[in-house]
Biotite code that builds the C-alpha atoms (Angstrom):
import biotite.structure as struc

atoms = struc.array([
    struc.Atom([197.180, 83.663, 111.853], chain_id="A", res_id=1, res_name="UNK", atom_name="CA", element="C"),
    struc.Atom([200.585, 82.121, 110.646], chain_id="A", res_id=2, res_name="UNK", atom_name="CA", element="C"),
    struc.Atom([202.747, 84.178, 111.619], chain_id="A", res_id=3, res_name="UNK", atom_name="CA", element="C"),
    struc.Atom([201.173, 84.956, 114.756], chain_id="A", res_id=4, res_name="UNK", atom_name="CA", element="C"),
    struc.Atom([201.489, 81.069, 115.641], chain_id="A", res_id=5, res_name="UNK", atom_name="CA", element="C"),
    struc.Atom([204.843, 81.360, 114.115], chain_id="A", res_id=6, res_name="UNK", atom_name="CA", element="C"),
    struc.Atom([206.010, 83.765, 116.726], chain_id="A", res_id=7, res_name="UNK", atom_name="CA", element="C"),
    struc.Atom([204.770, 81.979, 119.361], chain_id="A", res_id=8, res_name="UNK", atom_name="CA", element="C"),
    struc.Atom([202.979, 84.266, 121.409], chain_id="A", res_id=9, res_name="UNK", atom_name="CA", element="C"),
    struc.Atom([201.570, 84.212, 124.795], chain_id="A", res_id=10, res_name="UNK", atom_name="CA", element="C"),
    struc.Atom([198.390, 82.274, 123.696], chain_id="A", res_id=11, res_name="UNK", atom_name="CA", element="C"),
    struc.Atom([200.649, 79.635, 121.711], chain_id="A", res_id=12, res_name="UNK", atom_name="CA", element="C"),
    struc.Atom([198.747, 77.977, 119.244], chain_id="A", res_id=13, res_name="UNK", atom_name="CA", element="C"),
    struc.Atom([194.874, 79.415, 119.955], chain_id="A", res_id=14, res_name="UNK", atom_name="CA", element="C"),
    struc.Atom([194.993, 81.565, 117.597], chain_id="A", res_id=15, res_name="UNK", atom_name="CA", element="C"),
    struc.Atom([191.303, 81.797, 115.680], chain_id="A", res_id=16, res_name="UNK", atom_name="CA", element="C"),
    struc.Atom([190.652, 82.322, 112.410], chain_id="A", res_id=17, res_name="UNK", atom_name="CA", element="C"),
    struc.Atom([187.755, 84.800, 111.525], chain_id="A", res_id=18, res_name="UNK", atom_name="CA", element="C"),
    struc.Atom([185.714, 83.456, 115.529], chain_id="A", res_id=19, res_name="UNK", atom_name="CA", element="C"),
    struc.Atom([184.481, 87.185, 115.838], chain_id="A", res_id=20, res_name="UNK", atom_name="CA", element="C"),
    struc.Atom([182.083, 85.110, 118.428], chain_id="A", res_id=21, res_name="UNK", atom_name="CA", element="C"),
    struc.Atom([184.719, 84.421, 120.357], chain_id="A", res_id=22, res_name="UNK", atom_name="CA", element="C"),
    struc.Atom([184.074, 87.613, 123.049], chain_id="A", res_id=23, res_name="UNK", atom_name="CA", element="C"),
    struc.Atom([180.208, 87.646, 123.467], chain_id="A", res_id=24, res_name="UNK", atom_name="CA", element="C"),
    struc.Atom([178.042, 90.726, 124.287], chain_id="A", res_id=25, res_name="UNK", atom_name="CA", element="C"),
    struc.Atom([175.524, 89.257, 127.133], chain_id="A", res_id=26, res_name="UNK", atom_name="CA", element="C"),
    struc.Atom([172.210, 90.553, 127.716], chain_id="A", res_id=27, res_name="UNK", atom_name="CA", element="C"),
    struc.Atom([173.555, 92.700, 130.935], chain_id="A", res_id=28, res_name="UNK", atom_name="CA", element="C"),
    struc.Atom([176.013, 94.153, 128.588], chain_id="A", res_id=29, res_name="UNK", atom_name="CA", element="C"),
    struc.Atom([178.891, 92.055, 129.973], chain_id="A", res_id=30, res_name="UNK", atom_name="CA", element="C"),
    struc.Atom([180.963, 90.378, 127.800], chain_id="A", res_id=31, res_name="UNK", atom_name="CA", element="C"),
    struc.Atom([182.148, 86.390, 128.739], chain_id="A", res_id=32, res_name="UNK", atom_name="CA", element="C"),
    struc.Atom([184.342, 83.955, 126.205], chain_id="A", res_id=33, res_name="UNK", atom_name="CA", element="C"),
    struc.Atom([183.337, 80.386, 126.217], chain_id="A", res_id=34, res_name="UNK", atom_name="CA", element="C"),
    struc.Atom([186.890, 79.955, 124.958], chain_id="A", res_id=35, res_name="UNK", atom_name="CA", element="C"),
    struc.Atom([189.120, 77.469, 127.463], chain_id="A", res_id=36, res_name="UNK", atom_name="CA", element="C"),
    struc.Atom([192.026, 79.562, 127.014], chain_id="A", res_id=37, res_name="UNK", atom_name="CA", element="C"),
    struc.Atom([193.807, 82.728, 126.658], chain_id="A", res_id=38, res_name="UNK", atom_name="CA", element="C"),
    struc.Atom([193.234, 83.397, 122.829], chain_id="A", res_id=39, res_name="UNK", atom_name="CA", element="C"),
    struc.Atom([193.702, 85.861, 120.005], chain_id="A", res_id=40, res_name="UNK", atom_name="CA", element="C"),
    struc.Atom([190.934, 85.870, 117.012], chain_id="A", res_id=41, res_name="UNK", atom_name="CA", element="C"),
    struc.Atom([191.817, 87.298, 113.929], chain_id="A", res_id=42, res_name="UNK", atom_name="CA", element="C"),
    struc.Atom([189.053, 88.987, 111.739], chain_id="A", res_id=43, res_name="UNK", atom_name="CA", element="C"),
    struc.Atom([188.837, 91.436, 108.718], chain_id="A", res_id=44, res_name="UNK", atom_name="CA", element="C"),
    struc.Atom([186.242, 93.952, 109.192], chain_id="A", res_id=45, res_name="UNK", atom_name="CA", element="C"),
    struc.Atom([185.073, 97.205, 107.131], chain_id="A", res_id=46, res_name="UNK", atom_name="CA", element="C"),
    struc.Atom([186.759, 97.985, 103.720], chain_id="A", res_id=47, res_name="UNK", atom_name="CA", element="C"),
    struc.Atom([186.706, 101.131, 101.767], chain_id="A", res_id=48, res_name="UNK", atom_name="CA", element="C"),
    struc.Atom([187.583, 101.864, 98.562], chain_id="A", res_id=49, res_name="UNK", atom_name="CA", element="C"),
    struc.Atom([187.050, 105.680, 97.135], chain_id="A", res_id=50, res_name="UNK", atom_name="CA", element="C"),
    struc.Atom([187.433, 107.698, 93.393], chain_id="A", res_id=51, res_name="UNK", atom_name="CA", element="C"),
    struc.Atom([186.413, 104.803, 91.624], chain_id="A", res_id=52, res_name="UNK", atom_name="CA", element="C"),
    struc.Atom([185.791, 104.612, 87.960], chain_id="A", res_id=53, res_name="UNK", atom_name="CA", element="C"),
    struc.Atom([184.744, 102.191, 85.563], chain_id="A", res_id=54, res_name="UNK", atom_name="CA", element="C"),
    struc.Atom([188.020, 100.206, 85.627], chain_id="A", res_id=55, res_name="UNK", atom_name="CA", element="C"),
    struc.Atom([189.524, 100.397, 89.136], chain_id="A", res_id=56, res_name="UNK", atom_name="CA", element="C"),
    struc.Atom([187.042, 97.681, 90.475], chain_id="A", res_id=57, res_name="UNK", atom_name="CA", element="C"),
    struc.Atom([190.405, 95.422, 91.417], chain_id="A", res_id=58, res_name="UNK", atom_name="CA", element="C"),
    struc.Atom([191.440, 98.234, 93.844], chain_id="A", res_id=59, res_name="UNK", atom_name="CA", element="C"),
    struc.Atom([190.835, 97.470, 97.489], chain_id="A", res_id=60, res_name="UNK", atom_name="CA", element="C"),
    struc.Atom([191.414, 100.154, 98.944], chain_id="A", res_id=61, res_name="UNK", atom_name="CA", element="C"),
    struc.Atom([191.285, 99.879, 102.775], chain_id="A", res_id=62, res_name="UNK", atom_name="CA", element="C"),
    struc.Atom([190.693, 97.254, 105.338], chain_id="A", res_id=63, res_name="UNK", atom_name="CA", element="C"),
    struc.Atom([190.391, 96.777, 108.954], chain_id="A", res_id=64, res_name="UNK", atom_name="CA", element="C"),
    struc.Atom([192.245, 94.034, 110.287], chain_id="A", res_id=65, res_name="UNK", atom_name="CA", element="C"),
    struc.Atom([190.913, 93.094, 113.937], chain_id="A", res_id=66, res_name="UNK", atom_name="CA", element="C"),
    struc.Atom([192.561, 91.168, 116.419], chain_id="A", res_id=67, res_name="UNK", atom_name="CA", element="C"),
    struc.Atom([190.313, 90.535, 119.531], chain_id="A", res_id=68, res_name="UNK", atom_name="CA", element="C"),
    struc.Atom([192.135, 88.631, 122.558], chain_id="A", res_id=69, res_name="UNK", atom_name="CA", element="C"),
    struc.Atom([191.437, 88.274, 125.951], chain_id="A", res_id=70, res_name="UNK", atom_name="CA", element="C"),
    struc.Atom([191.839, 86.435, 129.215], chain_id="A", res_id=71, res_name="UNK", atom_name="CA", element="C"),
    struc.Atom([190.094, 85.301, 132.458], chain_id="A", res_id=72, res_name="UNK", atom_name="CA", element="C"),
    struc.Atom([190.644, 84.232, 136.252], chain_id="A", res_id=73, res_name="UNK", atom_name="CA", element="C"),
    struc.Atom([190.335, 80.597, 135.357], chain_id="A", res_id=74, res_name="UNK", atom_name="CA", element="C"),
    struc.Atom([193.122, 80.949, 132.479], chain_id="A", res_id=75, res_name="UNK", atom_name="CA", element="C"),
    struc.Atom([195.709, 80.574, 135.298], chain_id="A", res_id=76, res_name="UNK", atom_name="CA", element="C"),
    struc.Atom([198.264, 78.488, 135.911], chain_id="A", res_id=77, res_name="UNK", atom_name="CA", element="C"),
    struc.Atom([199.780, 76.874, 139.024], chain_id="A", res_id=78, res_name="UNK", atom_name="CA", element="C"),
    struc.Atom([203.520, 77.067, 139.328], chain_id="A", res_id=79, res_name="UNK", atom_name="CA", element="C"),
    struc.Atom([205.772, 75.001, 141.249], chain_id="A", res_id=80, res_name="UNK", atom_name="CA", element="C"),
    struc.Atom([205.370, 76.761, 144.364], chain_id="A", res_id=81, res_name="UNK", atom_name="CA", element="C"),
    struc.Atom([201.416, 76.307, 143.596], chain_id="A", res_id=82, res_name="UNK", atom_name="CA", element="C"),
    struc.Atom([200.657, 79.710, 143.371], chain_id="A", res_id=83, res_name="UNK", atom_name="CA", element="C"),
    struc.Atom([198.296, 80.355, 140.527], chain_id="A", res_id=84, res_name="UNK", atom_name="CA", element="C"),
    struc.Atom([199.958, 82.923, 138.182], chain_id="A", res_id=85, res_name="UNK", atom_name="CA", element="C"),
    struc.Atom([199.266, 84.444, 134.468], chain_id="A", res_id=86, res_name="UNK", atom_name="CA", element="C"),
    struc.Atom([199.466, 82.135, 131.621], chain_id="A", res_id=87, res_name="UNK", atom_name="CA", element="C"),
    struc.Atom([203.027, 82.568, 129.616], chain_id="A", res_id=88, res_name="UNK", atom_name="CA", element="C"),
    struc.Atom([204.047, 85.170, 132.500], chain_id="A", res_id=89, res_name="UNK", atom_name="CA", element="C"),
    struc.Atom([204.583, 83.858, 135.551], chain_id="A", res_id=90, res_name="UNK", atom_name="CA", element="C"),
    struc.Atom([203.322, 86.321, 137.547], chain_id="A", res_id=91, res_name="UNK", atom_name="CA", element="C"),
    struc.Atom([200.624, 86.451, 140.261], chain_id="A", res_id=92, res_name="UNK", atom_name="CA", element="C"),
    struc.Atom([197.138, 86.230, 138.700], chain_id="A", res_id=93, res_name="UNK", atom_name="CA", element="C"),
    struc.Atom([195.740, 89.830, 139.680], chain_id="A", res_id=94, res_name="UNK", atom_name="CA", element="C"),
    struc.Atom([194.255, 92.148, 137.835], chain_id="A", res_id=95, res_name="UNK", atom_name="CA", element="C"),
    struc.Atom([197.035, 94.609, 137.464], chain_id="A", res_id=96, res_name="UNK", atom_name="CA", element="C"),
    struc.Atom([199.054, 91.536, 135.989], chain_id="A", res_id=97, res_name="UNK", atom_name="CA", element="C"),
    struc.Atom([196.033, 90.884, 133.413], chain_id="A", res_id=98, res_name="UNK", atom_name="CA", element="C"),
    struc.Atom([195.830, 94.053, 132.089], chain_id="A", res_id=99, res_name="UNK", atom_name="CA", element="C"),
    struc.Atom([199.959, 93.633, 131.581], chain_id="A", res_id=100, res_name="UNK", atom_name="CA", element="C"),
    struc.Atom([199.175, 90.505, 129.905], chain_id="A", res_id=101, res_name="UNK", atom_name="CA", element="C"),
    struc.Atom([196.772, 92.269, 127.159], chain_id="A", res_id=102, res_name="UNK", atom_name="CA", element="C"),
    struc.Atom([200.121, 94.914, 126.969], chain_id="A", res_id=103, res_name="UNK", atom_name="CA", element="C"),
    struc.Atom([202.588, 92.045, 126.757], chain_id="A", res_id=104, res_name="UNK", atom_name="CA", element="C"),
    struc.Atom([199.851, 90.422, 123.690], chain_id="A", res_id=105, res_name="UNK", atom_name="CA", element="C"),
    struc.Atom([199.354, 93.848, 122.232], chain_id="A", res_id=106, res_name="UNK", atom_name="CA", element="C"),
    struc.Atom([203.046, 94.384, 121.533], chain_id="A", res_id=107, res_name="UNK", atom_name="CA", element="C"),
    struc.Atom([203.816, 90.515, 120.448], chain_id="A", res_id=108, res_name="UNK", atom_name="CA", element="C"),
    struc.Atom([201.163, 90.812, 117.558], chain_id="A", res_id=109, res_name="UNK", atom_name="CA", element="C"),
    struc.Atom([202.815, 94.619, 116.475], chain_id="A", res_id=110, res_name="UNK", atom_name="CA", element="C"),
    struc.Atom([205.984, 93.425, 116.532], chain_id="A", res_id=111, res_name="UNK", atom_name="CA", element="C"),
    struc.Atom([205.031, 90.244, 114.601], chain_id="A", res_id=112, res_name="UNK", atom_name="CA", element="C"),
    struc.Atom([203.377, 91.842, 111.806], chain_id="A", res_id=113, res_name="UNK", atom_name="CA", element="C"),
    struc.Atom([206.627, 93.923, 111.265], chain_id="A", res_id=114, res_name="UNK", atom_name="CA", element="C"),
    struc.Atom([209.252, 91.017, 112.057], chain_id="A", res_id=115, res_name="UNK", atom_name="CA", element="C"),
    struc.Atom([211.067, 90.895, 108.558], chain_id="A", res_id=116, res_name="UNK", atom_name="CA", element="C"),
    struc.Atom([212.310, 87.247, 109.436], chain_id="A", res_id=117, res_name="UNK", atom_name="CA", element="C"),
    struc.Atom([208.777, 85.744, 109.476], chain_id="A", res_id=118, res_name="UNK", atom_name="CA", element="C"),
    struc.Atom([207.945, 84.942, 106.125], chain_id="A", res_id=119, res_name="UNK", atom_name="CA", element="C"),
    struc.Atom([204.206, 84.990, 106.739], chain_id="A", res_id=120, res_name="UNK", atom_name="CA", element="C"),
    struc.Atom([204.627, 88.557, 108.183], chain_id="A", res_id=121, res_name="UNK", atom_name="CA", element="C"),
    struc.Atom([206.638, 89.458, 104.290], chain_id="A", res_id=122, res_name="UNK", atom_name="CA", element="C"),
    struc.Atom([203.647, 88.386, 102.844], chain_id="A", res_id=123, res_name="UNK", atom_name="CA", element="C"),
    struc.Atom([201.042, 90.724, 104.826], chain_id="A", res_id=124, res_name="UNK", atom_name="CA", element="C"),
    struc.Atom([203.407, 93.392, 103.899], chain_id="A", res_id=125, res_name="UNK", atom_name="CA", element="C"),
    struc.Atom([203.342, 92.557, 100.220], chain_id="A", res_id=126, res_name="UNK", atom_name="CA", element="C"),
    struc.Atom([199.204, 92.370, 100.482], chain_id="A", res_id=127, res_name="UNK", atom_name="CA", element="C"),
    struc.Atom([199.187, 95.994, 102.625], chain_id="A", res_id=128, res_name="UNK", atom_name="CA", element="C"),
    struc.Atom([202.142, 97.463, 102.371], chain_id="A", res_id=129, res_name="UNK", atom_name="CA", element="C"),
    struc.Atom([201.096, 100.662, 104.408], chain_id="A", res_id=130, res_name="UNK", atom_name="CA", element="C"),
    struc.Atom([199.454, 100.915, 107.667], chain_id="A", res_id=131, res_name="UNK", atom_name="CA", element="C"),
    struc.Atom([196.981, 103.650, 107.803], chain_id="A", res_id=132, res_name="UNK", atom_name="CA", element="C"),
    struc.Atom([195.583, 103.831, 111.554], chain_id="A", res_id=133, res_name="UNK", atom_name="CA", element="C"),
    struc.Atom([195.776, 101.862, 114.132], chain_id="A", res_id=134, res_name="UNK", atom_name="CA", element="C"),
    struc.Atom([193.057, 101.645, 117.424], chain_id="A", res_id=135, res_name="UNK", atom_name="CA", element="C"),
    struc.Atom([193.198, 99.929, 120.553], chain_id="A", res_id=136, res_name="UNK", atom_name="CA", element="C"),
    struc.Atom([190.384, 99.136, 122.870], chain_id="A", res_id=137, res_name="UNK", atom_name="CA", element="C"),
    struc.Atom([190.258, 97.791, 126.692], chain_id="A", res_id=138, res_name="UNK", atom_name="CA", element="C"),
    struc.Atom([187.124, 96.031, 128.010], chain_id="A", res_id=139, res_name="UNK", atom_name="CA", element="C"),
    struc.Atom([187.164, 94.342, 131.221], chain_id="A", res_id=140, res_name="UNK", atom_name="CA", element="C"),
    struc.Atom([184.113, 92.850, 133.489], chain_id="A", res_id=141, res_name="UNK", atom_name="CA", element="C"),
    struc.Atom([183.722, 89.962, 136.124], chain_id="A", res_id=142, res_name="UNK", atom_name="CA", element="C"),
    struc.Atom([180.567, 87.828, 135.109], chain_id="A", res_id=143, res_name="UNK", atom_name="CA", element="C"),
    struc.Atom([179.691, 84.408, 137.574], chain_id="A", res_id=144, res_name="UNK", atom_name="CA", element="C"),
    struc.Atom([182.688, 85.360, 139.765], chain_id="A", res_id=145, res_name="UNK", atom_name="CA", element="C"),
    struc.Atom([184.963, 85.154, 137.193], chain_id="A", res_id=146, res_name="UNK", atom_name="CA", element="C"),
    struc.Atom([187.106, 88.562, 135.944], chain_id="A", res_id=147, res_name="UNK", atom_name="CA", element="C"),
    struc.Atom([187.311, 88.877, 132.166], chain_id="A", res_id=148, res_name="UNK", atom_name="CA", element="C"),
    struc.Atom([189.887, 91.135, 130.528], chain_id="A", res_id=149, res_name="UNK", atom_name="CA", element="C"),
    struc.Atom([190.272, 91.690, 126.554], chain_id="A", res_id=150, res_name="UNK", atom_name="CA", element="C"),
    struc.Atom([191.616, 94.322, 124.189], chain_id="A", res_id=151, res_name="UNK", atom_name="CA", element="C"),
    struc.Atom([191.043, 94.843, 120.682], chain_id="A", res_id=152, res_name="UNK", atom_name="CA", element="C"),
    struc.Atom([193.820, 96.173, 118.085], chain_id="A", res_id=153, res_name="UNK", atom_name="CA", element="C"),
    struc.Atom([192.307, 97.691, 114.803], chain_id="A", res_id=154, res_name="UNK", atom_name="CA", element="C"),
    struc.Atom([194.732, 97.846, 112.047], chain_id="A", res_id=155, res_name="UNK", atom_name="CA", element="C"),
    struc.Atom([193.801, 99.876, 108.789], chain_id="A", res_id=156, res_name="UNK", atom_name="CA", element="C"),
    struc.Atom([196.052, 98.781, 106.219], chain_id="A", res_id=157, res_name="UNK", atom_name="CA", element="C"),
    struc.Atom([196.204, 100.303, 102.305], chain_id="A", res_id=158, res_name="UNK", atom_name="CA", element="C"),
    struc.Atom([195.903, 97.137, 100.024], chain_id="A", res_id=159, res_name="UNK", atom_name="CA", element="C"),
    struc.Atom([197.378, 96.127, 96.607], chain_id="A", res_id=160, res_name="UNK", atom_name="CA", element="C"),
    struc.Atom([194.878, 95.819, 93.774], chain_id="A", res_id=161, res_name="UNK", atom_name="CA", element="C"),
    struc.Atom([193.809, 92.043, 92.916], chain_id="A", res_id=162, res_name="UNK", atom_name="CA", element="C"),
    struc.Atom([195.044, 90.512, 89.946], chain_id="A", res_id=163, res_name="UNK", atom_name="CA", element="C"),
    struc.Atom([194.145, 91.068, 86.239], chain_id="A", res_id=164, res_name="UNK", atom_name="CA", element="C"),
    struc.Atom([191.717, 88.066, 85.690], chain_id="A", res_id=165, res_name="UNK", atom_name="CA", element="C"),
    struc.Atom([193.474, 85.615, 83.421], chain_id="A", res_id=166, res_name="UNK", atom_name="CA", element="C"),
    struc.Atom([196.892, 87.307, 83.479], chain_id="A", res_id=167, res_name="UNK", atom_name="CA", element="C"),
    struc.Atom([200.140, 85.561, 83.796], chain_id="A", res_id=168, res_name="UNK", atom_name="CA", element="C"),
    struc.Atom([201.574, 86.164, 87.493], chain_id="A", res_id=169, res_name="UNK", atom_name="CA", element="C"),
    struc.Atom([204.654, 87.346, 87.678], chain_id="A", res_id=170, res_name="UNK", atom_name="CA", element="C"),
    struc.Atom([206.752, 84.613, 89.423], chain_id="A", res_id=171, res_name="UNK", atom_name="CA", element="C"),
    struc.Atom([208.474, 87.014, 92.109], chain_id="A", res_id=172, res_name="UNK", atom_name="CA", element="C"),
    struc.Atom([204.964, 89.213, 92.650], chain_id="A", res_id=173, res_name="UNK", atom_name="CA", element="C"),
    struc.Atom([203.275, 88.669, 95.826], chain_id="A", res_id=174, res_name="UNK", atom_name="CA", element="C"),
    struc.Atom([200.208, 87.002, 94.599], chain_id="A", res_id=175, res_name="UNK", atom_name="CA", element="C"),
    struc.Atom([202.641, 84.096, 92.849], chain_id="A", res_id=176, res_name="UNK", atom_name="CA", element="C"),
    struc.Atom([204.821, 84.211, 96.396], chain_id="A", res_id=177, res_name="UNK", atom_name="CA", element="C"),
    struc.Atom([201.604, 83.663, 98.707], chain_id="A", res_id=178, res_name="UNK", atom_name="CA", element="C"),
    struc.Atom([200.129, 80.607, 96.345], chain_id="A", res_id=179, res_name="UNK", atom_name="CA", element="C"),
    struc.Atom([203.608, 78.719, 96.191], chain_id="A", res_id=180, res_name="UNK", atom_name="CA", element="C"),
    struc.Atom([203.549, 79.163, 100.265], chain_id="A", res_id=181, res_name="UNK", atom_name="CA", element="C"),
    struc.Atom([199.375, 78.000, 99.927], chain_id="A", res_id=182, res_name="UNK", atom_name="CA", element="C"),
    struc.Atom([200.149, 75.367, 97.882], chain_id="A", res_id=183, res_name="UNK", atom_name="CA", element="C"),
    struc.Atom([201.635, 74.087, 101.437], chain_id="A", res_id=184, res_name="UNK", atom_name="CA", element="C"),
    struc.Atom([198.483, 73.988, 103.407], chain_id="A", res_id=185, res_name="UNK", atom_name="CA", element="C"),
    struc.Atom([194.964, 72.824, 102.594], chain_id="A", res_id=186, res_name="UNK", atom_name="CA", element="C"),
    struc.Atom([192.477, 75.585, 103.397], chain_id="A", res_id=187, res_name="UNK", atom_name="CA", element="C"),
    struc.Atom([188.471, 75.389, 103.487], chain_id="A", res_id=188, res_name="UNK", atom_name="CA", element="C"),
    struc.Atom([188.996, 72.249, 101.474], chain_id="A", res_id=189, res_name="UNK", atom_name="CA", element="C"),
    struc.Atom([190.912, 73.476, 98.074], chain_id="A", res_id=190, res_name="UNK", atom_name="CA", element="C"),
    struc.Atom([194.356, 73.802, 97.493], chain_id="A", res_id=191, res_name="UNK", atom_name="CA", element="C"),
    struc.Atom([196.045, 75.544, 95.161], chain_id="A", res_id=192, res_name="UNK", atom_name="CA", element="C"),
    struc.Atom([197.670, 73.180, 92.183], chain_id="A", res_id=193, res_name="UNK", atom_name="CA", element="C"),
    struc.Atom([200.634, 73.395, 89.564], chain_id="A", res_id=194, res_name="UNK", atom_name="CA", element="C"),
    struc.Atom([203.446, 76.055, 89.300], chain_id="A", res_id=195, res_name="UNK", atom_name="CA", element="C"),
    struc.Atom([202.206, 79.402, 90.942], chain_id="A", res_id=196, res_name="UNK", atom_name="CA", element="C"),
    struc.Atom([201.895, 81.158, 87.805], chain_id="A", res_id=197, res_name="UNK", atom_name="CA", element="C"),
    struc.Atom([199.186, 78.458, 86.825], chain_id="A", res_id=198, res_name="UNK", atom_name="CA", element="C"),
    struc.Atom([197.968, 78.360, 89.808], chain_id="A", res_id=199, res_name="UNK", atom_name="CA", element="C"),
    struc.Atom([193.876, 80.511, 90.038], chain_id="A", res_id=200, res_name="UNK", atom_name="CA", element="C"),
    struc.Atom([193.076, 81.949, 93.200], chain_id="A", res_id=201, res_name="UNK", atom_name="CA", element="C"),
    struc.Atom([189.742, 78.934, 93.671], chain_id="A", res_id=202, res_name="UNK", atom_name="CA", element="C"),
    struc.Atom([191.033, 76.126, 91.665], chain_id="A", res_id=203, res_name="UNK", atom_name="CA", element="C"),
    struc.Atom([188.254, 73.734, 93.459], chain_id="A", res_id=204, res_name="UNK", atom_name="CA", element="C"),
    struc.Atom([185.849, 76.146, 94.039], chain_id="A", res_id=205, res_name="UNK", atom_name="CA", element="C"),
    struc.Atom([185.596, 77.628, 97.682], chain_id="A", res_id=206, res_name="UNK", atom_name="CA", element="C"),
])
């Protein structure tokens, strides 16, 4: 979600954290968005971890990392001619230029996750360090008169193993980089406290 808002994508700042509700499966089949604006929602899905043994419980294996973003005819914008165009894009609001809109988002968030200057996009590489497959989905329907367009990326990424519980953290390791950049931000009401190495992953409890 950082560095997505970070790079300052096409939907700006609506980026949502974990809203899988935020693209709704009506009874019809349709899907509709009660969100106000164009919008990506970020989600982790399935994980799978394989040849376990007794000690290799702090692997992780594999995760699915889902962004789901879409747009709709009344996400437009009126330009100073007073046409209505695409949000971000400036072009006429039609559905060819919608469906270049989820192409234009689709790239931004790629690119973002690999941009070596955004320091929130280092940190997702030092968490999954290899990208494993990647899926992308299409989905477009007009419910009440209104179009709806959305797309879905699916990211499997490899992740590192958690830490050892109770072990020092070393200071330049990912887990002690990511809790000195927490220690920033207040987060589902904790916050992380002290030096990083000090620091345990729920000091307040979550």
């Amino acid at each position: 979600m950082e560095a997505l808002k970070a790079a300052g994508t096409l939907v700006g700042n609506n980026i949502l954290d974990s809203k899988v509700a935020a693209l709704q499966v009506s009874s019809d089949g349709s899907l509709r968005t009660d969100e106000e604006g164009p919008f990506i929602a970020v989600y982790t899905d399935v994980s799978k971890s394989g040849e376990l043994n007794g000690r290799s419980l702090r692997t992780n294996g594999y995760l699915d990392l889902v962004f789901n973003f879409g747009i709709t005819a009344a996400m437009t914008q009126t330009n100073d001619k007073g046409e209505s165009v695409v949000v971000g894009l400036e072009v006429p609001a039609t559905s060819p230029n919608f469906e270049f809109f989820l192409d234009a988002l689709t790239r931004q968030i790629k690119f973002t996750l690999l941009d070596p200057l955004n320091p929130w996009s280092e940190l997702l590489k030092g968490f999954a360090p290899d990208f494993k497959a990647c899926e992308e989905m299409r989905h477009g329907n007009a419910r009440d008169g209104v179009r709806l367009v959305s797309g879905q990326l699916r990211l499997t990424v490899e992740l590192v193993a958690d830490p050892v519980p109770g072990a020092v953290l070393p200071e330049t390791g990912i887990w002690s980089r990511f809790l000195a950049k927490l220690a920033k931000f207040t987060c589902l009401g904790w916050a992380s406290k002290g030096t990083p190495a000090a620091c345990t992953l729920w000091p307040d409890g979550p």
